[in-house]
C-alpha positions as CSV (number, residue, x, y, z in Angstrom):
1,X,43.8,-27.7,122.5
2,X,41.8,-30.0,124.7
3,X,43.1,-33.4,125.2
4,X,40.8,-35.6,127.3
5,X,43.1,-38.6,127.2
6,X,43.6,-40.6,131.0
7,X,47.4,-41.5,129.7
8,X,48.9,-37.8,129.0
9,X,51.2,-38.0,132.3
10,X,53.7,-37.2,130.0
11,X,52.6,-34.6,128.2
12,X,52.3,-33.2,131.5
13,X,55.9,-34.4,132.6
14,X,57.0,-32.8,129.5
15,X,55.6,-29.4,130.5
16,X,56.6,-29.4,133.7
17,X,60.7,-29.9,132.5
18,X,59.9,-26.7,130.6
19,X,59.0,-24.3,133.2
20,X,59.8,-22.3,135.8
21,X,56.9,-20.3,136.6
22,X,54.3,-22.6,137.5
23,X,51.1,-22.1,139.7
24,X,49.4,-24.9,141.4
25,X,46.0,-25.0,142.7
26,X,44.5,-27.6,144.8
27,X,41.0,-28.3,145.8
28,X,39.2,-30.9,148.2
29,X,39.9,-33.7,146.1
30,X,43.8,-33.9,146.3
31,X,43.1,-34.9,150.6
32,X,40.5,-37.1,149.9
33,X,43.2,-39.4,149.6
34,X,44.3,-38.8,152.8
35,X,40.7,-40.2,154.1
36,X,40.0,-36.2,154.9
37,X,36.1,-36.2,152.9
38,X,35.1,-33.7,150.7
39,X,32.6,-31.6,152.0
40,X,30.8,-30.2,149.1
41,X,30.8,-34.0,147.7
42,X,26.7,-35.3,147.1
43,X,28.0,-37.4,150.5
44,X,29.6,-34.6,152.3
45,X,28.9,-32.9,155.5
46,X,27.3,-30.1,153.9
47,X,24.5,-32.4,152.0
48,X,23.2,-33.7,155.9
49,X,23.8,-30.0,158.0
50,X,23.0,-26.4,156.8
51,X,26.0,-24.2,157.0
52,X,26.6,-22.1,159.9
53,X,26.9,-18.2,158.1
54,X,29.2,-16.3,159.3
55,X,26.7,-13.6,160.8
56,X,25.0,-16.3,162.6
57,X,28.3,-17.8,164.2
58,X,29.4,-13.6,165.8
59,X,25.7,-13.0,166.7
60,X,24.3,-15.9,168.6
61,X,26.0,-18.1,171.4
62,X,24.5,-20.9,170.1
63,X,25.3,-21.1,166.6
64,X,29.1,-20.2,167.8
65,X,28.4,-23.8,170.3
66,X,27.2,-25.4,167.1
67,X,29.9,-24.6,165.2
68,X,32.7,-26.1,167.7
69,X,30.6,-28.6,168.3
70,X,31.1,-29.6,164.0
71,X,34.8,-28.6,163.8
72,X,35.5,-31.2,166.6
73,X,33.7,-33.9,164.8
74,X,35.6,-33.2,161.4
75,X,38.7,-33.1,163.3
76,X,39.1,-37.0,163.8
77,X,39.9,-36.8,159.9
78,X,41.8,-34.4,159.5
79,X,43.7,-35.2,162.8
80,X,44.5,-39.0,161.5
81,X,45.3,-37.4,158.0
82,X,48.6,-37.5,156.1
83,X,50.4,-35.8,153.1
84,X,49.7,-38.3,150.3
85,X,51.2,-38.8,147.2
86,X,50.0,-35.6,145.6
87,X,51.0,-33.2,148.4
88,X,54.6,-35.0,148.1
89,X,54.7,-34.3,144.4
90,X,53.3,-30.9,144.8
91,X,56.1,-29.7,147.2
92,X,58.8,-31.6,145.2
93,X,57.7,-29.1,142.2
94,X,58.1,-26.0,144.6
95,X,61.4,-27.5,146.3
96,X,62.7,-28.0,142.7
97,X,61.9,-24.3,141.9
98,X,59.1,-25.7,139.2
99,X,56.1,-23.8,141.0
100,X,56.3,-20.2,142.3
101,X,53.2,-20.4,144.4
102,X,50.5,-22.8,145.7
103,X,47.0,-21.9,145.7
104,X,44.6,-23.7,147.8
105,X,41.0,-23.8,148.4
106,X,41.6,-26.1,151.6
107,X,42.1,-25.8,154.9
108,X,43.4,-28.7,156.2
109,X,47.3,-28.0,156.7
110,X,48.7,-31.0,154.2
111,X,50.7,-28.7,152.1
112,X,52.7,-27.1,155.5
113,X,53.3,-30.8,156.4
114,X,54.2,-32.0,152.9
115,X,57.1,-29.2,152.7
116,X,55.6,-26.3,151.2
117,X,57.2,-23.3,152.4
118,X,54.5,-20.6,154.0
119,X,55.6,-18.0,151.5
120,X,55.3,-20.4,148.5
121,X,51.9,-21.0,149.7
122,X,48.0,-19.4,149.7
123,X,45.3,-20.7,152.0
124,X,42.3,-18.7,150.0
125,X,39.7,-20.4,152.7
126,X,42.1,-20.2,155.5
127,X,43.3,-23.1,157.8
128,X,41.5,-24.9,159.9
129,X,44.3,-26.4,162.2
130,X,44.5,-22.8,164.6
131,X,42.1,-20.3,165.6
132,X,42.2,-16.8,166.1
133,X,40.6,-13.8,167.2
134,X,37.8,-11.9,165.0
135,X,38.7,-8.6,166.9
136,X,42.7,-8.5,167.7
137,X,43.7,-11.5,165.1
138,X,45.7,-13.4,167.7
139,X,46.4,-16.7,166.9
140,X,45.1,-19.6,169.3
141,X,45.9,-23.0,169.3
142,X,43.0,-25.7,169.6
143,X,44.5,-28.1,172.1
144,X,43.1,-25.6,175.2
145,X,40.1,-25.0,173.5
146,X,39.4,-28.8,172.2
147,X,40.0,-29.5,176.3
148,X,37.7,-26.6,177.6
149,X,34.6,-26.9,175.1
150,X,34.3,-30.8,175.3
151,X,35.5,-31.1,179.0
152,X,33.3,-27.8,180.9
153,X,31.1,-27.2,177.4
154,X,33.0,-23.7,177.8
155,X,33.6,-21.4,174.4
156,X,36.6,-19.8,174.0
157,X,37.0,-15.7,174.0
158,X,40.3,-13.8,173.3
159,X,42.5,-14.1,176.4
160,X,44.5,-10.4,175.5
161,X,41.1,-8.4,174.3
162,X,37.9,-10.6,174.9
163,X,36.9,-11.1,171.4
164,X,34.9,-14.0,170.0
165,X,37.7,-16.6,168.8
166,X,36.7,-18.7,165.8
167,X,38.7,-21.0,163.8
168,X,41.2,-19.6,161.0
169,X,38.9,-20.2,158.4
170,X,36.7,-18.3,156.0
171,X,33.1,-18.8,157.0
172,X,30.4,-19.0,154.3
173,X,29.4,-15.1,154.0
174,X,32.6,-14.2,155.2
175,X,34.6,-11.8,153.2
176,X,37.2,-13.7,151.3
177,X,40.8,-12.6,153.1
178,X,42.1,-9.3,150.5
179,X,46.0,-10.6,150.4
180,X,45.6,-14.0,150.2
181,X,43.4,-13.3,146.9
182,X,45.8,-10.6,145.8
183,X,48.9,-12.6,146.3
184,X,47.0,-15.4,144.2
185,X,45.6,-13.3,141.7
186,X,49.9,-12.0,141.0
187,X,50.9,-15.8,141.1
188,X,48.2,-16.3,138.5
189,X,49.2,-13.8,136.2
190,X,52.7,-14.2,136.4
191,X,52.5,-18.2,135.6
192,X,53.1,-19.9,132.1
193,X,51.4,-23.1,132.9
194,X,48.5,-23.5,136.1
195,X,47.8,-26.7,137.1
196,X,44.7,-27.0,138.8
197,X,44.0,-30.4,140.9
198,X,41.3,-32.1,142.6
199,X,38.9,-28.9,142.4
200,X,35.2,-29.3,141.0
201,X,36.0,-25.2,140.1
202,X,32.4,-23.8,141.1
203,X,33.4,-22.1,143.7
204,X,34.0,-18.8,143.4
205,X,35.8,-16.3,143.5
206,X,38.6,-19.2,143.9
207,X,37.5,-20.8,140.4
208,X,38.1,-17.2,138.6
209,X,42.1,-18.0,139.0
210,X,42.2,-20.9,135.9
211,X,40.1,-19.1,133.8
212,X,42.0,-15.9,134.4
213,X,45.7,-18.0,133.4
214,X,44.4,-19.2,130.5
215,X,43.4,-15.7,129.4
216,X,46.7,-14.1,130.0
217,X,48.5,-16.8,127.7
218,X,49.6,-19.7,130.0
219,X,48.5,-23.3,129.8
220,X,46.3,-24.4,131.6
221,X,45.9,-28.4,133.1
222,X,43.3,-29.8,135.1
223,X,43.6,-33.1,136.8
224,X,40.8,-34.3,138.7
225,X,38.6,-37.7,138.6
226,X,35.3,-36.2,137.8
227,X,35.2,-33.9,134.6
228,X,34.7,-29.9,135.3
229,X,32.7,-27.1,133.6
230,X,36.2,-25.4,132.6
231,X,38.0,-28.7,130.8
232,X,36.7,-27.4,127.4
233,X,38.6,-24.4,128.3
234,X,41.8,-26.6,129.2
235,X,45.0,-27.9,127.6
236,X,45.2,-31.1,129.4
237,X,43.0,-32.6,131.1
238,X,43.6,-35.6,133.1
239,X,40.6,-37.5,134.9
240,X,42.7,-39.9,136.9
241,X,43.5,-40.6,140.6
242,X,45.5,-37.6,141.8
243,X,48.3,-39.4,144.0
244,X,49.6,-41.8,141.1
245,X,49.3,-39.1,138.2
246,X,51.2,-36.6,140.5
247,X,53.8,-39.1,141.4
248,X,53.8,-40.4,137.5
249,X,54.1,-36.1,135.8
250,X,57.5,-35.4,138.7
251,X,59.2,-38.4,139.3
252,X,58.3,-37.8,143.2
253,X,57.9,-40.9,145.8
């Protein structure tokens, strides 16, 4: 049943002692704490600038110059950014065997640097910290390309086949990537309790993943500071700051 209550850590704490197939998913709002701004917020980026579509970015030069031109600017966030409190209690739940698998909808890289394994872990919109290649897959790193766009306004091509190179990320009308989704979708229905944090959960296919725990029998909290469309749907919901409630539900520093 629904609880709506602001002061059920423990009820949370409780469940979490009980379980050792737990799924995590984390949205936007668990690296807003890290100063890292959520872009789908009524403030975000994507409120002031129209989306570069995927199609756009592989067919024109410019919209490609456009788009490094953006991912440069977000960068001084996410550059400055550290693993707050909720990362830390996050990978203390997968360290301590709690959660099986992390499922994320961001593509920042807090979770690697918090702990969390790379097997324990799905990046359903990618990462956002590399590049790679759109035609051979090889992975780039952005220090050469940062250096070569902003210092000779040059963009960068695959240096083993010549393909367009684009950060690791999935592009809006991009096709989501097949095995992160599968790998999430097994997690999901293998879980007993799936914790979903700082995620609106409108975007989908990535908002399918509660809905589809809940149906297969597992419980299902959401903890996020702004109430969802799916809380009805939830047993606990916890509309608190994500960092303290984390820290609070594992014990965690």
């Amino acid at each position: 049943m629904h609880q709506p209550c602001e002061s059920n850590e423990h009820i949370l704490r409780d469940w979490l002692q009980t379980t050792r197939k737990a799924v995590v998913f984390t949205g936007a709002g668990i690296s807003t704490e890290s100063g890292i701004p959520d872009f789908r917020s009524p403030n975000g980026i994507w409120s002031k600038t129209t989306p570069i579509q995927y199609d756009e970015f592989v067919r024109f030069e410019e919209s490609r110059r456009e788009a490094w031109r953006r991912k440069f600017v977000v960068d001084e966030d996410i550059v400055r950014a550290e693993p707050n409190a909720g990362h830390r209690a996050v990978a203390s739940l997968v360290q301590r065997g709690v959660v099986q698998c992390v499922i994320t909808q961001n593509i920042d890289g807090l979770h690697q640097r918090s702990g969390i394994p790379e097997d324990r872990l799905v990046e359903l919109h990618g990462n956002t910290t590399y590049a790679t290649c759109l035609t051979c897959n090889k992975r780039h790193e952005l220090a050469p390309i940062r250096e070569a766009f902003l210092g000779e306004d040059k963009l960068p091509v695959c240096d083993d086949c010549g393909g367009l190179v684009k950060t690791a990320t999935i592009s809006f009308g991009q096709s989501m990537p097949e095995e992160a989704m599968r790998v999430a979708e097994q997690a999901t229905l293998d879980c007993d309790l799936f914790i979903a944090i700082g995620s609106s959960l409108v975007v989908y296919p990535a908002a399918g993943f509660p809905i589809l725990a809940k149906r297969n029998g597992a419980k299902l909290v959401i903890l996020n500071r702004e109430p969802t469309d799916l809380d009805q749907m939830a047993d606990l919901v916890l509309n608190a700051e994500i960092g303290d409630t984390m820290r609070t539900a594992t014990g965690a520093n």
